[in-house]
matplotlib code that plots the C-alpha trace (Angstrom):
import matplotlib.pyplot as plt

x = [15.6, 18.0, 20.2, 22.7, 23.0, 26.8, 28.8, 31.8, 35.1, 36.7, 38.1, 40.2, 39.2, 36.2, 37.7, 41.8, 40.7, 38.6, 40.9, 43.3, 41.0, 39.7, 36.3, 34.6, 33.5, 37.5, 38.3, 39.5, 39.5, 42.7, 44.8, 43.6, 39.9, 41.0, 42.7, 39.8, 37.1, 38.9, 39.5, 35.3, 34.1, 35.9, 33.8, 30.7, 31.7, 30.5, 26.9, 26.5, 28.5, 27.4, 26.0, 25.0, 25.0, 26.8, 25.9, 27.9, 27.7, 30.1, 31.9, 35.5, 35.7, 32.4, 34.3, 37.3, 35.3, 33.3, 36.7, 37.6, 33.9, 34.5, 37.6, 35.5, 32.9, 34.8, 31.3, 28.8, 28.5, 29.2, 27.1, 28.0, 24.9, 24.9, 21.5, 23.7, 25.8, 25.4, 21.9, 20.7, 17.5, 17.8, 14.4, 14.2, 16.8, 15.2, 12.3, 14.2, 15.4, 12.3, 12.0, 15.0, 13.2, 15.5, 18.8, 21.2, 22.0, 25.0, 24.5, 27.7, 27.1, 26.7, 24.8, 21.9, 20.7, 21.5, 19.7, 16.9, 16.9, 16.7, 13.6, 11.8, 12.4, 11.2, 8.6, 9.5, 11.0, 13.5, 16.8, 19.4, 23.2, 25.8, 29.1, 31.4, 32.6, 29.2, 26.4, 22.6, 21.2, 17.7, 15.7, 12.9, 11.6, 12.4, 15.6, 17.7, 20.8, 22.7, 26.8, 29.4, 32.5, 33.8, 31.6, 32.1, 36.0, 35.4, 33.4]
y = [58.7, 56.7, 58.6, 57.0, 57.9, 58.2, 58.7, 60.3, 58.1, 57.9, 60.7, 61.9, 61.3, 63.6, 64.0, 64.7, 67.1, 69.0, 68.9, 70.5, 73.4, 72.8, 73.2, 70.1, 71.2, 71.3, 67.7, 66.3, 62.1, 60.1, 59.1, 55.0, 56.9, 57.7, 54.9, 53.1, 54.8, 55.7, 51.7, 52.1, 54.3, 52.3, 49.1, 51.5, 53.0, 49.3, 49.1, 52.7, 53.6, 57.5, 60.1, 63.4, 65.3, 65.4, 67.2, 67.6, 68.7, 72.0, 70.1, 69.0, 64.8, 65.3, 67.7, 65.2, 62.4, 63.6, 64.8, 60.9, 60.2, 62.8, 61.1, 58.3, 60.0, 63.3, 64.5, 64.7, 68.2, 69.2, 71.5, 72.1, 72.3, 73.3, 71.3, 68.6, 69.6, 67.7, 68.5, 70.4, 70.7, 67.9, 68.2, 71.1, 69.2, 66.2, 68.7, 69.9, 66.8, 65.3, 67.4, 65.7, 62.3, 60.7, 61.7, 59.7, 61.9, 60.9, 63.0, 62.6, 63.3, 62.3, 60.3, 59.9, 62.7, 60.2, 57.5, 59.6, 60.9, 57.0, 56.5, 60.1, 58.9, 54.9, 56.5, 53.9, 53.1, 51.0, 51.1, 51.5, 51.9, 53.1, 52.8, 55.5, 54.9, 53.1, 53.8, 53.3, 53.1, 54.1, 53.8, 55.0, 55.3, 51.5, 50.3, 49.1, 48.3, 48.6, 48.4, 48.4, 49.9, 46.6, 45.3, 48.0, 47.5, 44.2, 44.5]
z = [-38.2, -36.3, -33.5, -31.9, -28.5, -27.5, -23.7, -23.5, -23.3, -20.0, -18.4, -16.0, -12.3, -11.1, -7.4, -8.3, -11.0, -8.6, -6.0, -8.3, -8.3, -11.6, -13.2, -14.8, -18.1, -18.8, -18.0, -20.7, -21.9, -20.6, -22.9, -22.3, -23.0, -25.7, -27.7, -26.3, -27.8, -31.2, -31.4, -30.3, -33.4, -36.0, -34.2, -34.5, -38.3, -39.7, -37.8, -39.4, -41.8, -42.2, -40.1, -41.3, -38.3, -34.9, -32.0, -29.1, -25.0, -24.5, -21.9, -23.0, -22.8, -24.8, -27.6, -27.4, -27.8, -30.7, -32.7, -32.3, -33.6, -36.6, -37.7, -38.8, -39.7, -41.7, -43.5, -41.2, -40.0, -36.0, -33.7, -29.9, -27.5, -24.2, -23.8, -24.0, -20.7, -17.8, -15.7, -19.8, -21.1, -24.0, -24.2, -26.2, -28.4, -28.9, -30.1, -32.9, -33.9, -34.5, -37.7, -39.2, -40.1, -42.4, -40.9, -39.0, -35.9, -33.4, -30.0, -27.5, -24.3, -20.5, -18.1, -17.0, -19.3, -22.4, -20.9, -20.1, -23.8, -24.7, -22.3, -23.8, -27.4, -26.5, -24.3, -22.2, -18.3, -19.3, -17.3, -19.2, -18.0, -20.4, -19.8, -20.5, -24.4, -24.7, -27.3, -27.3, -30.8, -31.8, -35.3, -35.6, -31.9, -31.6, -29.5, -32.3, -30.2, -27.1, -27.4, -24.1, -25.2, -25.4, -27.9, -30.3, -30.1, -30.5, -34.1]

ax = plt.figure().add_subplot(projection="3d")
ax.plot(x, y, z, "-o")
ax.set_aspect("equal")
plt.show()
């Protein structure tokens, strides 16, 4: 199996969309985030050029990214889960993932929780940091790569 462990692109600011009395799970991606990371998953379509599924925190700049994700990759098929939301239980997730050996799996989301989903799948402490737009890929319980946003643009 290899999942690829994906952040949401950049966002509007946390503080000036709560201060206009606004809930967070309806921020949505700047438009910069956005031509960013669609530039991002063309980089990432050609170190994986399928995935079959999608899955996808509730939580808007996650849906938003994803749809830029899902124009590259049109067949694989898309599930929201709000274990995937900020603070979830990815646990239970990660679970029910494990069943789909031979699958390659994209799962957009936020941070820490994906880099604590890197470290439950490595069984492993290592630190990660992934930036927003950035992408930790894993095959077969092994790290098999670790892309900044920049790189991926840059492939």
């Amino acid at each position: 199996m290899l999942i690829c462990l994906i952040r949401h692109a950049i966002a509007m600011d946390r503080s000036e969309w709560n201060d206009l009395g606004k809930l967070d799970c309806t921020r949505p991606l700047t438009p910069k985030g956005k031509l960013k990371f669609a530039k991002g998953a063309q980089g990432l379509k050609k170190l994986i050029p399928s995935f079959d599924h999608i899955y996808s925190s509730k939580f808007l700049r996650a849906k938003q990214t994803t749809a830029l994700l899902k124009y590259q990759f049109p067949h694989a098929k898309y599930y929201e889960d709000g274990s995937l939301n900020p603070n979830g239980d990815f646990f239970k997730l990660w679970e029910d993932l494990k069943s789909l050996d031979s699958l390659n799996i994209a799962i957009v989301g936020h941070e820490p929780d994906l880099s604590s989903l890197a470290r439950t799948i490595l069984e492993s402490q290592i630190a990660f940091s992934l930036n927003k737009g950035g992408v930790i890929i894993l095959e077969r319980g092994l790290l098999h790569g670790h892309y900044s946003p920049k790189s991926l643009r840059l492939l």
